[in-house]
C-alpha positions in Angstrom: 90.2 74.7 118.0 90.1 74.0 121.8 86.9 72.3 121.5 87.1 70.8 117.7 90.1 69.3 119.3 89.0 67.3 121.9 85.6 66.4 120.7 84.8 63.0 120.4 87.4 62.1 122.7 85.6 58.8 123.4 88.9 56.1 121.4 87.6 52.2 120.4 89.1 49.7 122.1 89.3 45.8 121.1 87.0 43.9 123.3 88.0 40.8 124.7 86.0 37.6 125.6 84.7 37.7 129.0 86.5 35.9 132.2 85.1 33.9 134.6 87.4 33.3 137.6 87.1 29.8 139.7 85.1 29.8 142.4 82.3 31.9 140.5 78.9 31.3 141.1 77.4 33.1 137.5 74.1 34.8 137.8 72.0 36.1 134.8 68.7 36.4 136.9 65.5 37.1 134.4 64.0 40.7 133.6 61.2 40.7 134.8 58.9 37.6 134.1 60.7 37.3 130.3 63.2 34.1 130.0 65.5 36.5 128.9 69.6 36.5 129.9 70.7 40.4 130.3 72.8 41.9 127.7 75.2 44.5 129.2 75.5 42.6 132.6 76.1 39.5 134.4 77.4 39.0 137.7 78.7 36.5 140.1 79.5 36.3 143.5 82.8 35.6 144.6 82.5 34.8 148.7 80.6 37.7 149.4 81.3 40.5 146.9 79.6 40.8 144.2 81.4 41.5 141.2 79.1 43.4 138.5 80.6 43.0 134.8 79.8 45.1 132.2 79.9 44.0 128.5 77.5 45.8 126.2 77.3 43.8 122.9 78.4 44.6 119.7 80.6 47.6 120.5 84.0 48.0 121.4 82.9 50.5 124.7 80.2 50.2 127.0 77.8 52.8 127.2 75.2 54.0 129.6 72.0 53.4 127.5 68.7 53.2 128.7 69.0 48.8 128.5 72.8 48.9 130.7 70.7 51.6 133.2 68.2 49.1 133.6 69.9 45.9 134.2 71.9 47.8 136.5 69.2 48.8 139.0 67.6 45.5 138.4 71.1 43.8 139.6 71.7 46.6 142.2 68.1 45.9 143.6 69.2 42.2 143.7 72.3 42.7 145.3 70.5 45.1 148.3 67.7 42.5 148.3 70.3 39.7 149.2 71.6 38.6 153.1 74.7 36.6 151.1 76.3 39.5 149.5 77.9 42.3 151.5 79.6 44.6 149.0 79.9 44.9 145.5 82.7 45.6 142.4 81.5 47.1 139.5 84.5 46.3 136.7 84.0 45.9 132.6 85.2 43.1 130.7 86.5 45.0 128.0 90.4 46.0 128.2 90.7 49.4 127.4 87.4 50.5 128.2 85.8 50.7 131.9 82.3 52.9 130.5 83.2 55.5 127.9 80.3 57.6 128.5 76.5 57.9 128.0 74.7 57.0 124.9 74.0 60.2 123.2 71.5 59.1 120.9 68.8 58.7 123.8 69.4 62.7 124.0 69.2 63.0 119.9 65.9 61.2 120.3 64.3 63.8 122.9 62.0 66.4 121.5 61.7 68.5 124.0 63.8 69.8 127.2 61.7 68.1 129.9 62.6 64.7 128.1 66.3 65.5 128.6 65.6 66.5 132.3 63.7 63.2 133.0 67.1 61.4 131.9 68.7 63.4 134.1 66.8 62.6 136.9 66.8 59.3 136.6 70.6 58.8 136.4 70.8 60.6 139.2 68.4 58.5 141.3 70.1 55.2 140.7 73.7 57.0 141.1 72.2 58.7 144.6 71.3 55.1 145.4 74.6 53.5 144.8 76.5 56.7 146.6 73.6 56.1 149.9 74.1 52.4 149.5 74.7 50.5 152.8 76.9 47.9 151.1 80.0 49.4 150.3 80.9 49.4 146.4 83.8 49.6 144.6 84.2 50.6 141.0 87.6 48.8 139.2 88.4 51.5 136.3 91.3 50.0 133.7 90.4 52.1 130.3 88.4 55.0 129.4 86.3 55.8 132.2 84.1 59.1 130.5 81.2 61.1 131.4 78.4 59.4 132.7 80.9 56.4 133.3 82.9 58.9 135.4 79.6 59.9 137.7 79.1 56.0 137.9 82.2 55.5 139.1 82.4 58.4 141.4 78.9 57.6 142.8 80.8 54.6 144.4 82.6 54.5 147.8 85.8 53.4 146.2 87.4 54.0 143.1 91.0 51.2 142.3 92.4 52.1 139.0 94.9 50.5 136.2 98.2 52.7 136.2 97.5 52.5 132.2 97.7 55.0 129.5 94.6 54.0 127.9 93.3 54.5 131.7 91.6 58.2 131.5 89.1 60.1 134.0 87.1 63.1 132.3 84.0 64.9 131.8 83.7 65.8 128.6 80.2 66.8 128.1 81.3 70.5 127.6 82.5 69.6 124.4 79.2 67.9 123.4 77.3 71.3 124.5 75.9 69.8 127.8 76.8 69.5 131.2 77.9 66.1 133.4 73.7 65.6 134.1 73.8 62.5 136.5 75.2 64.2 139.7 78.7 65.1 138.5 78.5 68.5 139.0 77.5 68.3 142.5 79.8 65.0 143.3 82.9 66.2 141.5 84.0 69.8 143.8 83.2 67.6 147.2 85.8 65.0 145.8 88.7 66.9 143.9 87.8 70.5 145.3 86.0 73.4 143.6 89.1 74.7 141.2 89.8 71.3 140.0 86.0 70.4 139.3 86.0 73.5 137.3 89.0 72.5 135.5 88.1 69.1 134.6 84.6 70.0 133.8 84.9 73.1 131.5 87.9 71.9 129.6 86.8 68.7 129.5 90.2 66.7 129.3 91.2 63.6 130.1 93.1 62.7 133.3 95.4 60.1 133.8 95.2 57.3 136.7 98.3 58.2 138.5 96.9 62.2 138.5 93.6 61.3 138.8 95.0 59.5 142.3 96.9 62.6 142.9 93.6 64.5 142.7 91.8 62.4 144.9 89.6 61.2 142.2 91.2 57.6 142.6 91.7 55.9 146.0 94.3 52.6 144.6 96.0 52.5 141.8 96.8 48.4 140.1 100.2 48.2 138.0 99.1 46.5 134.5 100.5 42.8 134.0 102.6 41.5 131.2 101.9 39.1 128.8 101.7 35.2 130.3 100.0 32.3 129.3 96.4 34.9 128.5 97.3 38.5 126.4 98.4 41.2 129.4 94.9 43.1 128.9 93.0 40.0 130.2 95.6 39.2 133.0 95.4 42.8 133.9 91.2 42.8 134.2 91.9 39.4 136.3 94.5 41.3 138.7 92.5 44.0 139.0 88.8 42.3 139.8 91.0 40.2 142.3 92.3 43.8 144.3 88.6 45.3 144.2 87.4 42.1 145.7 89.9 42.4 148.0 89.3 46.1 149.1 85.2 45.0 148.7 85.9 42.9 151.7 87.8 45.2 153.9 85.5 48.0 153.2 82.4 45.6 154.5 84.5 44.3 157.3 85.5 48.1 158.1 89.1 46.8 157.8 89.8 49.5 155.0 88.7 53.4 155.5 86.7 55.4 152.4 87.8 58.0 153.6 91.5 59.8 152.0 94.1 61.9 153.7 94.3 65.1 152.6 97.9 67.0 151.8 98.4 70.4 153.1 98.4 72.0 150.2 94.6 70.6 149.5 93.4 70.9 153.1 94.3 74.8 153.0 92.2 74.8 149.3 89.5 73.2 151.3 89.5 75.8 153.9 89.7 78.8 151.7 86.8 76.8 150.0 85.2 77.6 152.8 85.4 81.4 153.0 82.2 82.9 150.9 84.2 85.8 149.9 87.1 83.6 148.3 84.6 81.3 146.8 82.8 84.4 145.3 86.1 85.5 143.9 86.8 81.9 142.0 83.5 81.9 141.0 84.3 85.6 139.3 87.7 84.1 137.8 86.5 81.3 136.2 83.6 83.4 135.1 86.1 85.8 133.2 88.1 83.1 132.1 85.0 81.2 130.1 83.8 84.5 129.0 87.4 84.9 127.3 88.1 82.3 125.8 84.3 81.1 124.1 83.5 85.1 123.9 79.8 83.8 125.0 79.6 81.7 122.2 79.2 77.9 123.8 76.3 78.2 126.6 77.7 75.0 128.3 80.8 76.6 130.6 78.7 79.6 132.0 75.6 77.1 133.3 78.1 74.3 134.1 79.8 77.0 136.4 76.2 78.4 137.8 75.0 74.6 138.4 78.3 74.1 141.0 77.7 77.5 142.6 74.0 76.6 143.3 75.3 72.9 144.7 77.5 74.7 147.3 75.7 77.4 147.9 72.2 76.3 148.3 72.6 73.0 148.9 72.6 69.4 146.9 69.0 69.1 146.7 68.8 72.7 145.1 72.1 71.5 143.1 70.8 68.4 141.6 67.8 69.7 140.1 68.9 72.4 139.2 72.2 70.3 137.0 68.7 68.2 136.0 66.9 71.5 134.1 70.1 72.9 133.1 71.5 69.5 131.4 67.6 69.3 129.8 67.7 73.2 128.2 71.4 73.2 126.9 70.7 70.0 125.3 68.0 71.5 123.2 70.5 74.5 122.1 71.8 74.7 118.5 75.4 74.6 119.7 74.7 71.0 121.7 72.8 69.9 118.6 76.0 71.4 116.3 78.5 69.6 118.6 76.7 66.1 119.0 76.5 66.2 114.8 80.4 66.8 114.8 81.0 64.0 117.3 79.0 61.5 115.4 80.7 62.6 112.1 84.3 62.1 113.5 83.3 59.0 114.8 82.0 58.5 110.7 85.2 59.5 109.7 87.1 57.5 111.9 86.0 54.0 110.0 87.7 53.1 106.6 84.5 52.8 104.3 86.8 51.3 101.5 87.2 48.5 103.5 90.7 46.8 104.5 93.2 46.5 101.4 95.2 44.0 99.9 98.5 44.7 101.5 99.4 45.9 105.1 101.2 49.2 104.7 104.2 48.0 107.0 107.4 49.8 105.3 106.7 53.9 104.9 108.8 56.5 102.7 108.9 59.8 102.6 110.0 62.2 100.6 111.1 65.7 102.5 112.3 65.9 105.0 110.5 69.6 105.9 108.0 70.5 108.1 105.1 68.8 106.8 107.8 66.0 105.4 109.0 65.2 109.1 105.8 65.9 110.7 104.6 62.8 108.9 106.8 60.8 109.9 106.4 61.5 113.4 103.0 60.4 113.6 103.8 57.3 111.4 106.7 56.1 113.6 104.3 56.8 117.0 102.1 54.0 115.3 104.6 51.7 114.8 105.3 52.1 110.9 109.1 51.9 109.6 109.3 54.6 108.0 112.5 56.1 105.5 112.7 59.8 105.7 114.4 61.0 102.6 115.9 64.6 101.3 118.0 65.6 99.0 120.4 67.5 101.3 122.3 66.2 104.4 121.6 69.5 106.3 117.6 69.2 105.3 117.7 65.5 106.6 119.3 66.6 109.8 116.9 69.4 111.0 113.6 66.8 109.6 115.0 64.1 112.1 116.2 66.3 115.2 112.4 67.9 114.2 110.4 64.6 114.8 112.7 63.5 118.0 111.9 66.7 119.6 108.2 65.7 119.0 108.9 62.3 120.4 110.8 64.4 123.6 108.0 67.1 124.5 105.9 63.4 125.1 108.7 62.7 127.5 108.3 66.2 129.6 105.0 65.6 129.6 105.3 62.3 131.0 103.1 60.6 128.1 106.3 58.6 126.6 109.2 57.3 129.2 112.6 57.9 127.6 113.0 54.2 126.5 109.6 54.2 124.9 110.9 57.8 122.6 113.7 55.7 121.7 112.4 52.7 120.5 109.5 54.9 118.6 112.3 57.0 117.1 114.3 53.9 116.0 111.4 52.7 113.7 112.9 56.1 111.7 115.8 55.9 109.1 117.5 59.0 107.6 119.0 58.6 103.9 119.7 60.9 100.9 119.0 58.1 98.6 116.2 55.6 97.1 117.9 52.6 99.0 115.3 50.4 100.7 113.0 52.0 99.0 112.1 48.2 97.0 110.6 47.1 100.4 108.2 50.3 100.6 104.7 49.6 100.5 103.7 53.3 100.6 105.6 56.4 99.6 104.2 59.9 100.8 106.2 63.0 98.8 106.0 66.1 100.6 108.2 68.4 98.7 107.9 72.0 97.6 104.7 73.0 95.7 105.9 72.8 91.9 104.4 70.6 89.4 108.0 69.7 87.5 109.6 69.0 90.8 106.8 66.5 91.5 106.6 64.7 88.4 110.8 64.2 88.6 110.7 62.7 92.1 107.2 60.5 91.0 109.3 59.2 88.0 112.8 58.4 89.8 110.7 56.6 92.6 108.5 54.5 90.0 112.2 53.1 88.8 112.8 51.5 92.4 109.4 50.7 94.1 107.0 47.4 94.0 104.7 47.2 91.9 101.9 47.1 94.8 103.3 50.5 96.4 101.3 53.2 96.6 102.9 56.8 95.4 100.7 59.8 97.6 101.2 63.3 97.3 101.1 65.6 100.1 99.5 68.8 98.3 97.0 71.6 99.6 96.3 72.4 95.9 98.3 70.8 92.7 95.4 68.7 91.2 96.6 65.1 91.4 95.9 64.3 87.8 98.1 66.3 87.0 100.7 65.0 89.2 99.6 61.5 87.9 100.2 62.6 84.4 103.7 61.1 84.4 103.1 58.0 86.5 103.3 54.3 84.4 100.4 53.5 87.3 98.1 56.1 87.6 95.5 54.0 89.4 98.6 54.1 92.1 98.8 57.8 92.8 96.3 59.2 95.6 96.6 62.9 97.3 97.3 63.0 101.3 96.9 66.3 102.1 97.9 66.9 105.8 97.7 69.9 107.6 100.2 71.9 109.3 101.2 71.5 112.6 100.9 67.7 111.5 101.2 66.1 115.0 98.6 68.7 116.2 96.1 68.6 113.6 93.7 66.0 113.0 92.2 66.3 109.7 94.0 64.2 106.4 92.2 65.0 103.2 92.6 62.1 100.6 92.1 63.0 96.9 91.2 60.2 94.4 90.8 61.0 91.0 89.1 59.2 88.2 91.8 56.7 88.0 92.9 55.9 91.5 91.9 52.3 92.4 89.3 51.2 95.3 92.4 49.5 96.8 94.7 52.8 96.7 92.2 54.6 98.6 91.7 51.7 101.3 95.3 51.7 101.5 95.8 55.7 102.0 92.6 55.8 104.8 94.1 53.1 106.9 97.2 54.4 106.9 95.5 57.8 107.8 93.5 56.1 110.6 96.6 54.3 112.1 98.2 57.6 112.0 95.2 58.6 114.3 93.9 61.6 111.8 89.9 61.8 110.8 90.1 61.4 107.2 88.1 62.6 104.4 87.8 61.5 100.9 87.3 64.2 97.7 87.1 64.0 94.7 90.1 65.0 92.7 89.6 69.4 91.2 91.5 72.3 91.6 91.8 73.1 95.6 90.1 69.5 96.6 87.9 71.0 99.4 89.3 72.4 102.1 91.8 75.0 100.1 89.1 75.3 97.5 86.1 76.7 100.4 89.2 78.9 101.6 90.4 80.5 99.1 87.1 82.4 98.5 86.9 83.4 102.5 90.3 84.9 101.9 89.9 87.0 98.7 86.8 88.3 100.7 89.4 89.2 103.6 91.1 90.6 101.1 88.5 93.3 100.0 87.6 93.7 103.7 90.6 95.2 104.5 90.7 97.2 101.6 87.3 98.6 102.8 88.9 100.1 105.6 88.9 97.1 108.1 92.3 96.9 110.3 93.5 93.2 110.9 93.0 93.6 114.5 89.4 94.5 113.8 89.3 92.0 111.3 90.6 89.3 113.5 88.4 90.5 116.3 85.0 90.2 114.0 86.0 86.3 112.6 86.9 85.3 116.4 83.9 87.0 118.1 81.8 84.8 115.5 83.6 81.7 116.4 86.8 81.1 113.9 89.5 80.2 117.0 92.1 82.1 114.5 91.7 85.6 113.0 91.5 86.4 109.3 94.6 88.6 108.9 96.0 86.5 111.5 95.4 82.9 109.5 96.4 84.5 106.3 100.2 85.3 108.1 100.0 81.7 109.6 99.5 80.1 106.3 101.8 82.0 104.5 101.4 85.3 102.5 103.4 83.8 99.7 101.1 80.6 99.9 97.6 82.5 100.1 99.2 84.7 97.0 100.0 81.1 95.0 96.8 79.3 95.5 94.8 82.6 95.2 96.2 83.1 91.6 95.6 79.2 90.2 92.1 79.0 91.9 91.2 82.6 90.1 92.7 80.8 87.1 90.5 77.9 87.5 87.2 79.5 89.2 87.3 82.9 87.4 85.4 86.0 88.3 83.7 83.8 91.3 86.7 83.7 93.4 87.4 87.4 92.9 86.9 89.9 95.9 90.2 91.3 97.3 92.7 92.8 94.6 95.3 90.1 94.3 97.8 93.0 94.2 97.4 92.8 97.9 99.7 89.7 98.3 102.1 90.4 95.6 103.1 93.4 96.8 103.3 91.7 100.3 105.4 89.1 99.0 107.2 91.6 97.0 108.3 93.2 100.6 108.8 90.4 102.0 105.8 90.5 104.5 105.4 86.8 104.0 103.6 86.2 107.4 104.5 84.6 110.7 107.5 82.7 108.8 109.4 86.2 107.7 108.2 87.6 111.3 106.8 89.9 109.2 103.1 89.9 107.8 100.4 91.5 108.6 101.6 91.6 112.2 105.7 91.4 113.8 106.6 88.1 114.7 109.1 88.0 117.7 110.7 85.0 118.9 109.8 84.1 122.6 106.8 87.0 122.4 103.2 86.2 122.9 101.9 89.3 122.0 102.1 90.8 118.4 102.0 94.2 117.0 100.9 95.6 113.8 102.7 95.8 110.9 102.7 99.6 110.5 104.6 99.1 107.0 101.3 97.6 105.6 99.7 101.0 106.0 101.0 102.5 102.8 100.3 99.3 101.0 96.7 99.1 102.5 96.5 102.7 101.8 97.3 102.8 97.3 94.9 100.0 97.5 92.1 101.1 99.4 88.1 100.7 98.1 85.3 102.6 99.4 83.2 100.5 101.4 79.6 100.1 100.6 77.6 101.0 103.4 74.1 98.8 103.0 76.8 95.5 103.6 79.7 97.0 105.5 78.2 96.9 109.6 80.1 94.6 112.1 77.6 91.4 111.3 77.9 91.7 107.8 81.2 91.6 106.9 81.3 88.2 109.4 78.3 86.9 107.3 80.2 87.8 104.3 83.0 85.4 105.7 80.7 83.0 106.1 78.1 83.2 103.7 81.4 82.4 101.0 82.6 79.8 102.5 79.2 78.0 103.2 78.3 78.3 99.3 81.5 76.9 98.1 81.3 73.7 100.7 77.5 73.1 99.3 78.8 73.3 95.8 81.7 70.9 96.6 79.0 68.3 97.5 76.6 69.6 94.4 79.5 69.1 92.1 80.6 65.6 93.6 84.0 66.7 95.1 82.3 65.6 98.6 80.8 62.6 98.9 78.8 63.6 102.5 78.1 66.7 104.3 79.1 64.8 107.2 83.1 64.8 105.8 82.3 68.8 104.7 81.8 69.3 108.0 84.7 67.7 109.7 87.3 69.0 107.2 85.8 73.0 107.4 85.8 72.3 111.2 89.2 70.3 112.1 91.3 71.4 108.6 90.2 74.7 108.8 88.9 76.2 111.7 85.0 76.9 110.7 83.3 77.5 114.5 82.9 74.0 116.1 79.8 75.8 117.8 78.1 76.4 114.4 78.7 72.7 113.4 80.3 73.0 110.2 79.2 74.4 106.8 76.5 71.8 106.3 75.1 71.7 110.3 75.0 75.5 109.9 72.6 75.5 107.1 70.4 73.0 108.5 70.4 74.5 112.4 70.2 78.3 110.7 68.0 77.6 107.6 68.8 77.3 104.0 66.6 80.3 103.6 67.8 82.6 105.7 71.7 82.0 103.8 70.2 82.6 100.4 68.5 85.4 101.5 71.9 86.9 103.0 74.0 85.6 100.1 71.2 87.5 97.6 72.2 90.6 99.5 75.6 90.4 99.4 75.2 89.7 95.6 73.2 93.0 94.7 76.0 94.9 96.6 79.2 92.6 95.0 77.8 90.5 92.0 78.0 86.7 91.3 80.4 85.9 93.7 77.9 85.9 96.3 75.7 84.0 93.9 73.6 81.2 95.7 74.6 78.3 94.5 71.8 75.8 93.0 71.8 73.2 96.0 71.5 75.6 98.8 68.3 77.2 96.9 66.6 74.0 96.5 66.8 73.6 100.3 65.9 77.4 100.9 62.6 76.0 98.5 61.9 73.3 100.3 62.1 74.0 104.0 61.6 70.0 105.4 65.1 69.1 103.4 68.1 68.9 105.2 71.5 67.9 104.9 71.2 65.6 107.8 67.8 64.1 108.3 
């Protein structure tokens, strides 16, 4: 899930109006002959700095489009043109956001490679200019400062940053598919060093402003203001266009060096930098590393790496065109195209479509105080919600609460929260064993065990206490909510929230609506989902909703694998080596035999012969044993505390063994049980949206990809059909049905895209 994870790590920020200081004289000079004011950038000049503002319209970040490129070489060219103005600040007028990267569309709009490369090329013209530019400039960074707004800003002589959390450094691109294409790669290992270029360029995570000035990446770093007469965003952007003025002037009057000292520790990196042979073995490391951990899957690390060797070894000219026809080919690849179509779905699924609803959810219940039951609550106090944690049992109350202030203390060792801040965040959190305060909740989340009678007596006794305007949601992977609503005196108040398990790590909420749950429920659920900073989806109510429903056929077909003859370790090795970041046998012991065995009985119940595969006997005698996964320490594999490693279960091989199926050769070779994986789980997503359970393949694809693993480099269920070919699926999936029967049958959507060839799930 590495990349899944961080994609789309590009946050929206409010925008503020934008600040003129006293003593400005305001420029918008024309483009070219039209009487037209620029749109992205103004700028004034305060003695004789020129301070560049950035404020592209209608959007909470700036981006580097093809317009914001433009007015800035026209204003660059004015500034160089001008015997006034002796240095310049680049700064953006929105808090929170200095340039959050480049504008990804111009690349979706390319047809072919040389397009791509020409964008390239041009980007790094203007940036070479800036970096050559006699007139020193400095760039004033408070917010996100991503991607191509990261090669902007390192293109500059001086970098002063906000010592902010929302103030990130990254290069991201590698989880888009593509490579930092405007001089980054050549810029980035002269300013942090080779090792940490790598490391900020193949994983692609952020960097914070006190690290990033660690790192040499920053030069000055600007404590954010308070609150005082304007908000402290505004006063901050003032403080800190006032500093970069300042150092603007020193660096023209040669009062103020660009140049850093170096530590020790980073001047003996730089000189073993220097040594061909060590260079050649970091080179090799990294190499190993990448090939490890994408298993050649993702194209982007291994040319990302080559682009940086040919920089230092050949030289910057040779290094910058080479980034330019490298950035141009891997933006053409399926896996940038797969990538770029998850990004702009999360960023779909990020926005409440239902609108805002008629109460604030201020006041949050919950009851259960177990994994899933705490783990809520952590990310709802983190946002700022009060939240009442209820259990039935003192001792189940105590481990839920000492379970989310641990959460709340790993921020502190990492240095994201100070102590203080983990306090006050864990005060917003009340304990109780009973429904008191409960009249003030405007949401109540249940997250007890999975049993229907259980849920219906806890939906009842809370009905007796709560407002009429509260909202009752049920945290279930696969207990249809009408069913759970059965009971309820107002079922157009019961919704599904289905989170997934780590909840603090995992992004993805599933909401379930069913025929009676009101517009307003549903607005309600998804912004309490988005302030909880998940990517939500909304299904249709039906047995398994979509994620567990697509699943459950995957794992019955696991299920007859290994019965074939398959080992997990083989097994897991075949579902990695095709892009799934967990194994099969692996996910099923993560999940929970017992689980797997529960929601693989109902959905056979529900689905019939369709679901079939494996021999169900498989996980009852499992559970029967006691091999319930990860959770025993026994499942498939031993599970030791404190040990990385695991080993097989060898008391699964008599189990295995009195269950055992000959395999049938025509379908049985190392690609065809993966596309038997794949091919099940594929025709079950299409059917959810054939059937209605999915409104978009866009929300298919984001909960198969951040709910349940599908390869991020494939794109999803619905990418993967379009970037592979409807035809080619059908074709495999009428194989695998002439070996296995109907359920491999293709179903009726996905062969009236193999029949017509132009239509696609995303046009």
């Amino acid at each position: 899930m590495v990349a899944s994870r961080a994609i789309g790590s590009l946050r929206h920020f409010t925008a503020s109006r934008t600040f003129r200081s006293p003593g400005y004289i305001c420029r918008n000079f024309t483009r070219s002959s039209a009487l037209l004011a620029r749109t992205h950038i103004n700028y004034g000049v305060k003695g004789n700095v020129a301070v560049i503002r950035i404020n592209s319209p209608n959007s909470k970040v700036n981006t580097l489009n093809k317009e914001l490129h433009t007015e800035l070489v026209e204003v660059m060219n004015e500034i160089w043109a001008s015997d006034q103005i002796r240095s310049a600040v680049l700064i953006s007028s929105k808090p929170g956001c200095f340039i959050a990267g480049a504008d990804i569309n111009m690349l979706a709009g390319c047809k072919t490679s040389q397009e791509v490369v020409q964008i390239s090329q041009e980007g790094q013209k203007i940036f070479e200019k800036l970096e050559k530019s006699t007139k020193p400039i400095v760039a004033a960074i408070s917010g996100s400062c991503l991607g191509g707004g990261l090669e902007l800003a390192i293109s500059c002589h001086y970098r002063i940053a906000t010592k902010d959390k929302k103030t990130v450094l990254g290069a991201p691109e590698v989880l888009l598919g593509i490579l930092p294409g405007a001089g980054g790669t050549q810029r980035l290992p002269k300013m942090v060093g080779i090792p940490a270029a790598f490391d900020m360029m193949l994983t692609g995570r952020n960097i914070r402003a006190d690290k990033a000035k660690k790192m040499g990446l920053v030069d000055q770093l600007v404590e954010p203001l308070g609150p005082g007469i304007k908000p402290p965003e505004e006063r901050t952007i003032e403080y800190l266009e006032e500093v970069a003025v300042t150092f603007a002037k020193g660096l023209a009057d040669k009062k103020i060096s660009a140049k850093r000292d170096k530590g020790l520790v980073e001047k003996l990196t730089s000189y073993a930098m220097t040594i061909p042979f060590v260079r050649q073995q970091v080179y090799k490391k990294v190499e190993e590393k990448v090939q490890k951990q994408t298993k050649g899957l993702y194209p982007a690390p291994l040319k990302i790496i080559d682009v940086v060797k040919t920089g230092i070894e050949q030289g910057s000219d040779a290094g910058y065109l080479y980034e330019s026809q490298k950035f141009g080919e891997l933006a053409m690849t399926k896996e940038s195209k797969a990538l770029m179509g998850l990004y702009h779905s999360q960023v779909q699924c990020k926005r409440n479509r239902f609108g805002a609803p008629q109460k604030d959810v201020k006041h949050l219940a919950i009851l259960g105080a177990g994994l899933m039951g705490a783990g809520i609550a952590q990310v709802s106090v983190d946002k700022g919600l009060k939240t009442v944690l209820k259990d039935a049992t003192l001792a189940g109350l105590d481990r839920g609460q000492q379970q989310v202030f641990k959460g709340l203390n790993d921020k502190v060792k990492k240095k994201a929260l100070t102590s203080f801040e983990r306090d006050s965040i864990f005060s917003n959190l009340t304990g109780q064993l009973d429904y008191q305060g409960f009249e003030k909740a405007d949401m109540v989340i249940e997250a007890v065990f999975e049993d229907l009678n259980l849920k219906h007596k806890v939906l009842k006794e809370v009905e007796a206490v709560i407002p009429d305007h509260c909202v009752f949601a049920s945290n279930t992977s696969a207990l249809p909510i009408n069913k759970i609503a059965a009971v309820s005196k107002r079922p157009e108040k019961v919704i599904g929230m289905h989170y997934f398990s780590p909840v603090d790590k995992m992004q993805l909420l599933e909401i379930i609506t069913t025929e009676k749950t009101s517009k307003d429920t549903t607005a309600s659920a998804a912004t309490v989902g988005l302030k909880q900073g998940k990517v939500v989806i909304v299904v249709k109510d039906g047995p398994g909703f979509y994620t567990t429903r697509c699943l459950a056929p995957m794992m019955s077909e696991v299920m007859r694998i290994l019965q074939e003859g398959v080992g997990p370790k083989k097994l897991d090795s075949l579902t990695t080596g095709f892009g799934f970041p967990v194994g099969a046998a692996t996910l099923m012991d993560e999940v929970g035999v017992d689980v797997a065995h529960h929601v693989s009985e109902d959905l056979g119940k529900a689905f019939g012969e369709r679901f079939g595969g494996g021999s169900v006997e498989l996980l009852k005698q499992m559970v029967s044993k006691g091999f319930l996964g990860r959770k025993s320490g026994k499942g498939f594999y031993i599970y030791e505390k404190g040990v990385k490693s695991k080993n097989l279960n060898s008391d699964m091989d008599s189990i295995l063994a009195s269950l055992k199926v000959p395999p049938k050769p025509d379908v049985s070779s190392d690609e065809d049980v993966q596309y038997r994986l794949v091919t099940r789980f594929v025709n079950e997503a299409v059917m959810c949206l054939q059937e209605g359970i999915l409104a978009t393949p866009a929300e298919g694809d984001i909960g198969a990809v951040f709910g349940l693993g599908f390869p991020p480099c494939l794109g999803g269920p619905f990418r993967f059909v379009d970037l592979y070919g409807a035809q080619k699926v059908v074709d495999r999936l009428r194989k695998y049905e002439a070996a296995y029967g109907k359920q491999f049958s293709p179903c009726q959507l996905l062969i009236d895209h193999a029949n017509s060839p132009n239509k696609k799930f995303y046009q």
